[in-house]
N, C-alpha and C positions, 0 to 999 in steps of 0.2 A: 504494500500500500504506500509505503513510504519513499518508494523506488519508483513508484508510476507516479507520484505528485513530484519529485525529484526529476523525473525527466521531462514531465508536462512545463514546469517553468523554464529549465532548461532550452529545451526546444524554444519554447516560447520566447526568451528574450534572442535568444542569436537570430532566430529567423524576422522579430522585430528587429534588430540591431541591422542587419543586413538589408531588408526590405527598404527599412525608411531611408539608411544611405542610399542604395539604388534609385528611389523614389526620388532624391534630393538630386542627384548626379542628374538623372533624365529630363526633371526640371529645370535645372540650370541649361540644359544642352537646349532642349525641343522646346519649352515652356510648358503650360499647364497642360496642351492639348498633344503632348509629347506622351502621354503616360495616358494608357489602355484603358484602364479602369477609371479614371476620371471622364476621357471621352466615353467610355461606358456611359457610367452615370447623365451627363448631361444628356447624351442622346436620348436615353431612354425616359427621363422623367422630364424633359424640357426644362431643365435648369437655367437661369438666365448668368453666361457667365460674369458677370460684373459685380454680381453679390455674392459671390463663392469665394471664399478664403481657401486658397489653394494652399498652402503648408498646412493649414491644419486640416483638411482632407487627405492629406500624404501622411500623416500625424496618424489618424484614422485606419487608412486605409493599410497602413502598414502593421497596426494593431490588430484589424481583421485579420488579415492576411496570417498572422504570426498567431491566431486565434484557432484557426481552421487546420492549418499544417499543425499546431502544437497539440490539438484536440485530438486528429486522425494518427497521428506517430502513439500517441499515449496510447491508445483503442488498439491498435496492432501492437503493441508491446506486450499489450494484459490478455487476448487471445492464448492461450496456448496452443502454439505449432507440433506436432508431433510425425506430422505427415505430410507428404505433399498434397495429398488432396484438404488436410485441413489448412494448407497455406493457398491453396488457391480461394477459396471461401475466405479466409480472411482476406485477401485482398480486392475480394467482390465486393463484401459486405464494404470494406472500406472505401471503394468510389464509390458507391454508392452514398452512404456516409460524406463522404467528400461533397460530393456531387450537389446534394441539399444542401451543405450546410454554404456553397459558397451563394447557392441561388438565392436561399432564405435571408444570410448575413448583408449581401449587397441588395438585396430587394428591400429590407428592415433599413438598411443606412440610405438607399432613396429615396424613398418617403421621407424619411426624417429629416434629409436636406433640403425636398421639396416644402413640406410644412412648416420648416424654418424659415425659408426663403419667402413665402404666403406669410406670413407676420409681419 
């Protein structure tokens, strides 16, 4: 128990630690509409870009990001592997798993910056 919360945080800050410098590097290169997932968002919820605080959407989005990878690493840690057909189930159930939780996580953070942006 103690080893699967030891690696969830784990995981969790390198792949935040990592994300948000990449995040920061492609903004400084391309600008805000340089980075996938921001023009994600806009596209899809008609975001207006002018009211968007872009570092703290990379702030954000790098914290998902490092939410979802840190969540799905922990979930196949705690599986136990004995076979290879139990490693392939685990790695089904985990895109799947994956799969939700990026649709859910970035669907939850559009709305939220649409509703914010409507105030």
């Amino acid at each position: 128990m103690l080893l699967d919360v030891v690696t969830f945080i784990l995981v969790f800050i390198g792949t935040f630690v990592i994300s948000y410098y990449l995040y920061l590097r492609r903004y400084k290169k391309k600008g805000a509409m340089g980075v996938d997932e921001i023009k994600y968002l806009v596209n899809k919820f008609n975001l207006k870009k002018s009211k968007l605080n872009y570092k703290r959407m990379l702030f954000n989005l790098a914290g998902i990001k490092a939410l979802i990878i840190a969540f799905v690493a922990t979930m196949l840690c705690m599986i136990p592997i004995n076979k290879w057909v139990n490693l392939m189930i685990a790695f089904m159930v985990a895109f799947v798993v994956l799969m939700g939780l990026i649709y859910s996580l970035y669907e939850i953070y559009g709305r939220y910056l649409k509703r914010k942006e409507d105030k």
